[in-house]
N, C-alpha and C positions, 0 to 999 in steps of 0.2 A: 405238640407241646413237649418239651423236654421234661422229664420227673423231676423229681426234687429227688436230690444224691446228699444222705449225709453220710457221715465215715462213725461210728459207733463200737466200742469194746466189747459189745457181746449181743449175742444174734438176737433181734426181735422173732417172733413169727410171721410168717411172708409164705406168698401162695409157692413163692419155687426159692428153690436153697441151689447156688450154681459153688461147686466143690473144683478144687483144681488138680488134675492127673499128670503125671510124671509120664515120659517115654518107660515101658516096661510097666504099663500102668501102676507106678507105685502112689499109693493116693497121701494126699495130707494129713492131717488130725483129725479134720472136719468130715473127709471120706473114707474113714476107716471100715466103715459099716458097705461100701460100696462091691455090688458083685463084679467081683473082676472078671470070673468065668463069663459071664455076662457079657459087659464091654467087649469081651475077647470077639463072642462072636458075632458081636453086634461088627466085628470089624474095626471096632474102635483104636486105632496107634497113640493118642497124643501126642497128634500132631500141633502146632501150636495154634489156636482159636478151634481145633476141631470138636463140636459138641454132640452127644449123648443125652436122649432125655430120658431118666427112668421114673415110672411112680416110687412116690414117696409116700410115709407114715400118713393120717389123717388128711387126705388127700392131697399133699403139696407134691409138688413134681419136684424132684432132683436134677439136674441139669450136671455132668461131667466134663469139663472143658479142659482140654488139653493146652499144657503148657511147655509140653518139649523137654529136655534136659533138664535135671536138675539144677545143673553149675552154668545153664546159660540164662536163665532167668533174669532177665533188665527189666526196665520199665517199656522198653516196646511189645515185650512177648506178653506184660501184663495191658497194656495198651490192647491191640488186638484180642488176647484174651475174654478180657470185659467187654469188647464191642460183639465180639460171637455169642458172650452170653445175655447180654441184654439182646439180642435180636432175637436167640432162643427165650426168653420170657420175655417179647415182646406183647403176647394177646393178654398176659394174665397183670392184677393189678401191680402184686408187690413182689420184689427181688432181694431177698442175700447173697450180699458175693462175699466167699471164702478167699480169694483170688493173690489176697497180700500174703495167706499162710506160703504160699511157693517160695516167697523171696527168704532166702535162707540165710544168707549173708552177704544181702546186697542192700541197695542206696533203697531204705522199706521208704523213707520220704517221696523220694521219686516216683517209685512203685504205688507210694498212694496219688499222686498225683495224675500220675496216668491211668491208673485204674476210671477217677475221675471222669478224665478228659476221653477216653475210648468209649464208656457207656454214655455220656450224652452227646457225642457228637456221631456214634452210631445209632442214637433215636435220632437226631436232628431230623424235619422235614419241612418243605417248601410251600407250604397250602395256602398262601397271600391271594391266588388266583386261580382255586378248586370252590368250583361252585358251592358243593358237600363235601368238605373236607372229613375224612374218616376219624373220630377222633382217639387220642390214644389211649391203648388201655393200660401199659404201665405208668404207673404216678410216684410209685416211690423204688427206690433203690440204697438200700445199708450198705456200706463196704463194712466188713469186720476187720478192725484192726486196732492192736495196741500201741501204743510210741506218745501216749500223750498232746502238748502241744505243737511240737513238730509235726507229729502225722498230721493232725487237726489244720494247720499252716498251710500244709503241702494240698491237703485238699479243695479246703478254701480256693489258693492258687488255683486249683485244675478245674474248680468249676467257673473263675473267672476267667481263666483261657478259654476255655469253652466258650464261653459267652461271645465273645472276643471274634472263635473262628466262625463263630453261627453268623457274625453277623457279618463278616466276610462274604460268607456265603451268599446270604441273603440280597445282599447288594449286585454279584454276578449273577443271581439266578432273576434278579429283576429286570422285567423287560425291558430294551434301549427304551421305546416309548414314554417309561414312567422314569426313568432316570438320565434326562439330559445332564448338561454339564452342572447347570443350576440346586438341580434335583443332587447330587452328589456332595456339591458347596452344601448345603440347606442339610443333608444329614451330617456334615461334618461339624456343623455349627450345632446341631442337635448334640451328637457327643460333647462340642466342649461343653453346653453349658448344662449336660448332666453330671459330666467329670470334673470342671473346675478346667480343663486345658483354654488355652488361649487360642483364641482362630482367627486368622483373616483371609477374608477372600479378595481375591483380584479382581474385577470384573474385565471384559474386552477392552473397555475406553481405559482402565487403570494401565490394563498389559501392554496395552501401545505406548502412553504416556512413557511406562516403565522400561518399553522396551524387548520385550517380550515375545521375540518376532517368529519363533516356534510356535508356541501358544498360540500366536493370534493369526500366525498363518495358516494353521491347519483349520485352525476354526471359524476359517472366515467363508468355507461354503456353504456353510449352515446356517438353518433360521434360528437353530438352540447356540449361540454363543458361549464362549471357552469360557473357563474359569481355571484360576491356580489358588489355591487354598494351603494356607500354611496353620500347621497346629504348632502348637511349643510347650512343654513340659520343663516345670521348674521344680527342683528339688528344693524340700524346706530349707536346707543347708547354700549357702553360693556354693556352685557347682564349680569344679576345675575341667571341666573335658566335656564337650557337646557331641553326638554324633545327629547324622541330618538322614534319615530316611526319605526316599525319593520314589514317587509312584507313578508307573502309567495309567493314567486315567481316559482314556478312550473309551468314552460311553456305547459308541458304533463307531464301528470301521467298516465303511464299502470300498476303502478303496479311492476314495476321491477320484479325480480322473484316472487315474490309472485305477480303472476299476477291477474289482473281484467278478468272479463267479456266483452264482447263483449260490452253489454247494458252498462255496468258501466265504458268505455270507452268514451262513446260516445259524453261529455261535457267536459272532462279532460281538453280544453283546457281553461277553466275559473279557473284551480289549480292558477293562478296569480292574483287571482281578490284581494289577499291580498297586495299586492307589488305593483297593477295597485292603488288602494286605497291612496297608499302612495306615490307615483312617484305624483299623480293628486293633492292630497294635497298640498303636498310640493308647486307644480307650481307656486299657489298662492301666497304663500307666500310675496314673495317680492312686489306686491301689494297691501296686505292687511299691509304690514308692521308691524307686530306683535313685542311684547317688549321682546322675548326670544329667546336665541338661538333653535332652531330644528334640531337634524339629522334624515333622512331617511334611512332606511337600506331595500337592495330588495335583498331578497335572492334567486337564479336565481340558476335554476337547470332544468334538463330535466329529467325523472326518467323513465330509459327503462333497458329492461332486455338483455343483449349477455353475449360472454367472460369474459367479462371486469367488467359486473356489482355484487354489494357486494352480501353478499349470506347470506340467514338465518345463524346466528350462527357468521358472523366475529366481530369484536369490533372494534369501531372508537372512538376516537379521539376528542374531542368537543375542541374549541381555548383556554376556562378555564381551560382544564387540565382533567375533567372529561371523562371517557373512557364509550361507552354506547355498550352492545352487542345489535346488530338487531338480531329480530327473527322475525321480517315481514317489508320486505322492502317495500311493502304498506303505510306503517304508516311513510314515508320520511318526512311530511311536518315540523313536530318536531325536524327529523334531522336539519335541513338547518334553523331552526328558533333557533334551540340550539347556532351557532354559533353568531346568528345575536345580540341575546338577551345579548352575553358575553362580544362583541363589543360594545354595548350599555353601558353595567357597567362598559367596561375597557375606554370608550371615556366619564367617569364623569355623565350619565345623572341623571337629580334627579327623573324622572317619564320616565316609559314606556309604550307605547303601543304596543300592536303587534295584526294585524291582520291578519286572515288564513279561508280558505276553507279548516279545518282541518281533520272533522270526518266526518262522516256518522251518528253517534249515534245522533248528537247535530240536523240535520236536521231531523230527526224521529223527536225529542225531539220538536222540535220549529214551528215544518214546513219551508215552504220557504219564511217565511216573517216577520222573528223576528231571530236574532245573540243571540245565548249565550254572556253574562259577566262572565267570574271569575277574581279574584283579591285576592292578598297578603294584600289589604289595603283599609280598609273601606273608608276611606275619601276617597281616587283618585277613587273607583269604584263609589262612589256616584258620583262628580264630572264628569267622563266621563257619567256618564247616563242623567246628569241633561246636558248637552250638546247636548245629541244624541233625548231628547226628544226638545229641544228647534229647533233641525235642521229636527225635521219632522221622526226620524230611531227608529226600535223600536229595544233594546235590552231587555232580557231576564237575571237575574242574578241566576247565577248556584253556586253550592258551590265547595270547596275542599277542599272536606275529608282528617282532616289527617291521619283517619283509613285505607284508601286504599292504601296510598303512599306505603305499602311493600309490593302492588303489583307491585311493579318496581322494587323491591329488584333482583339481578342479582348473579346465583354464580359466574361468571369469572370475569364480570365487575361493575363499580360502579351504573351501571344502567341500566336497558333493557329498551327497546322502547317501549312494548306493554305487557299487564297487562297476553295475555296467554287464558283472557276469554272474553265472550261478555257485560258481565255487565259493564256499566258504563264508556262507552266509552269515553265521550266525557270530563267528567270529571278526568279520568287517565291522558289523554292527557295536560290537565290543569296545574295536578301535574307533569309532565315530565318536563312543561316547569317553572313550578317555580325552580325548582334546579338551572335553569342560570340566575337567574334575582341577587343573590346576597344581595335578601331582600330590594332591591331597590323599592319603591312602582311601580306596575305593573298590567296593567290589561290585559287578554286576551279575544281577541271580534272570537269566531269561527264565520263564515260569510259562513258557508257549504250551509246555507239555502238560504239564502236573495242574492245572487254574481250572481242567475241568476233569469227569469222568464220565464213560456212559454204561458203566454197571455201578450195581452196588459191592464194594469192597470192602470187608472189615469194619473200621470206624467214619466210611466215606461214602454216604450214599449216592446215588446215581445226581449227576448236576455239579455243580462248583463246591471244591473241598478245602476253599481259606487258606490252600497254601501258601506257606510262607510267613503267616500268622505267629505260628508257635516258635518258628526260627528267630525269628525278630524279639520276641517277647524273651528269649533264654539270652538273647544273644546285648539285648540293653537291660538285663538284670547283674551279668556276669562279665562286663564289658570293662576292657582292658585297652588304652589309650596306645594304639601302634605307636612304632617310633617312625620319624619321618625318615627318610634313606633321601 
């Protein structure tokens, strides 16, 4: 269970006081009393998240957490920060964090914000299917800071981003079992009708009618049938500018006939962390009140191999009219994101995004802790990244070659799904899904690497970490209507 995080002007009493230290241990107001000789040989640098626990007065423990430089202090160093120090009083009940005294002459809204969002998304925990779940023992956390209603704003904000990536989380760390295509429509409809968003679901028989021939092909090996679920977010004002969010929703990937491995199995069910990214997104919405319309779109598929499922070599059908031969029914997530992205240009949007746990090649490429960018459009890719670095995510910009695009060249059909070779995976994949964007400025973020971890990091515990979550949320708060080129 997450604590309860308020932001408060002047310290209550709490079992542990977490103080913030400068490189050169120079300490804040708060740790003025702190034995530097001490830290010294305790080893301690403040480095940034690095913590120290000392006793304190009346038995509260002191906690020192390093926050680096002086003049480099942002909202990510207090991010990390707070996640170090709420892990260090994690056994005890109640925490102060001193942690905004650092920000010296920076964005303190920010910095209360993140403060926020790194202490509870560094307790987040996964216990839906632990027999005895261990329960927790911190329950509350003060931030100390002054700034009035702005700070008060900012925090608010950080603990509904939170909220937002937990639940992100919680959807990839849910078994395929408990969350077929259905199972993921059914939470999405849960959110609207706690938020007020609008939703509709597609079912199989809709998506054919519709057209749908992504969707319904990848999901026609399955006994859990496909769904496409659209959310929509109206501003109280008529909106001048939409943008359309776009999700892979791949509850399991085996591989359909072109099967996986055993080993390359064995996370499939985080194929949704691009569709969980935008269902968590969206949630906020109506809280944070943004000036633009938003659609979500979660493309929901299960992708298994029987009878029933497409086979090297058939041709399907994209909702634009475009016919694609499969020749690795592997490479599905482009299907189902082909359909979503047409939807997007036929429902007006002026920007897209789409995120996906696409390739494999992009995760070689970046590791697991940096998402490829490509884009049709230099402004909207700049734009999204200067968002995703303001929310703390790091992206990667990839290009797309228009050299290789006639590796998709098809004899049968207008387009094959997979380039045939292993060069340049991740970027084929790019060019696949520009064909449906319509020249609408578009960015695609692969999230192959970053959707999951297998330690625990900073504000990210070991399992799925909602990437993409926070990017989206900064990026349709602050959102600027590219020009068409």
């Amino acid at each position: 269970m997450t604590p309860t995080i308020t932001l408060a002007a002047a310290a209550p009493d709490a079992d542990v006081v977490g103080v913030p230290v400068f490189t050169g241990l120079e300490t804040s107001a708060s740790g003025a009393d702190l034995d530097v000789e001490h830290l010294r040989t305790r080893g301690f640098e403040a480095k940034v998240g690095e913590t120290v626990t000392l006793p304190g007065g009346d038995g509260t423990t002191v906690v020192a957490v390093g926050v680096g430089s002086r003049d480099a202090v942002d909202a990510e160093v207090i991010r990390r920060a707070s996640a170090s120090l709420a892990r260090a009083a994690s056994k005890r009940t109640s925490l102060v964090s001193h942690l905004l005294e650092a920000v010296v002459d920076g964005d303190r809204a920010g910095a209360a914000q993140a403060a926020v969002e790194g202490t509870a998304l560094a307790t987040y925990r996964f216990t839906r299917f632990k027999s005895d779940p261990k329960p927790a023992s911190l329950s509350s956390v003060t931030i100390v800071g002054r700034g009035g209603k702005r700070l008060a704003t900012a925090a608010e904000r950080g603990v509904a981003v939170a909220e937002a990536v937990a639940l992100a989380r919680d959807l990839v760390n849910t078994p395929p079992g408990d969350l077929p295509p259905a199972a993921l429509a059914k939470a999405a409809v849960d959110v609207g009708e706690r938020t007020g968003l609008t939703v509709e679901v597609i079912d199989e028989k809709q998506a054919r009618k519709l057209g749908l021939g992504g969707i319904s092909g990848v999901g026609q090996g399955s006994d859990n049938p496909p769904r496409l679920v659209k959310l929509s977010y109206e501003p109280a004002k008529p909106a001048r500018h939409t943008l359309a969010l776009v999700g892979k929703g791949i509850t399991f990937d085996s591989g359909g006939l072109s099967i996986k491995t055993a080993d390359g199995m064995m996370t499939m069910k985080n194929d949704m962390g691009g569709a969980a990214a935008v269902l968590a997104a969206m949630s906020v919405l109506p809280a944070l009140a943004p000036a633009i319309r938003v659609h979500g779109y979660l493309c929901a598929a299960e992708n298994m191999p029987s009878g029933k499922a497409i086979r090297p070599g058939d041709v399907l059908r994209i909702s634009n009219g475009t016919t694609v031969e499969v020749l690795n029914t592997d490479a599905e997530g482009r299907l189902v994101l082909a359909d979503g992205l047409s939807m997007a240009v036929r429902d007006g949007a002026d920007a897209i995004v789409d995120l996906a746990t696409l390739t494999g090649a992009c995760l070689v490429a970046l590791g697991d802790k940096i998402a490829g960018l490509m884009s049709n459009h230099e402004g909207w890719g700049a734009q999204v990244r200067e968002a995703a670095a303001r929310a703390g995510e790091s992206l990667w910009p990839l290009p797309l070659p228009k050299e290789y695009r006639k590796l998709l060249d098809s004899d049968v059909a207008d387009i094959k799904n997979v380039s045939g070779g292993r060069n340049a995976g991740a970027l084929v994949a790019g060019l696949f899904l520009e064909e449906f964007v319509d020249g609408t400025p578009w960015v695609h973020l692969d999230i192959a690497g970053p959707v999951m971890t297998g330690e625990d990091t900073g504000y990210t515990p070991k399992g799925a970490t909602g990437f993409g979550v926070r990017t989206l949320v900064e990026l349709i708060t602050t959102f600027r209507r590219p020009a068409r080129t």
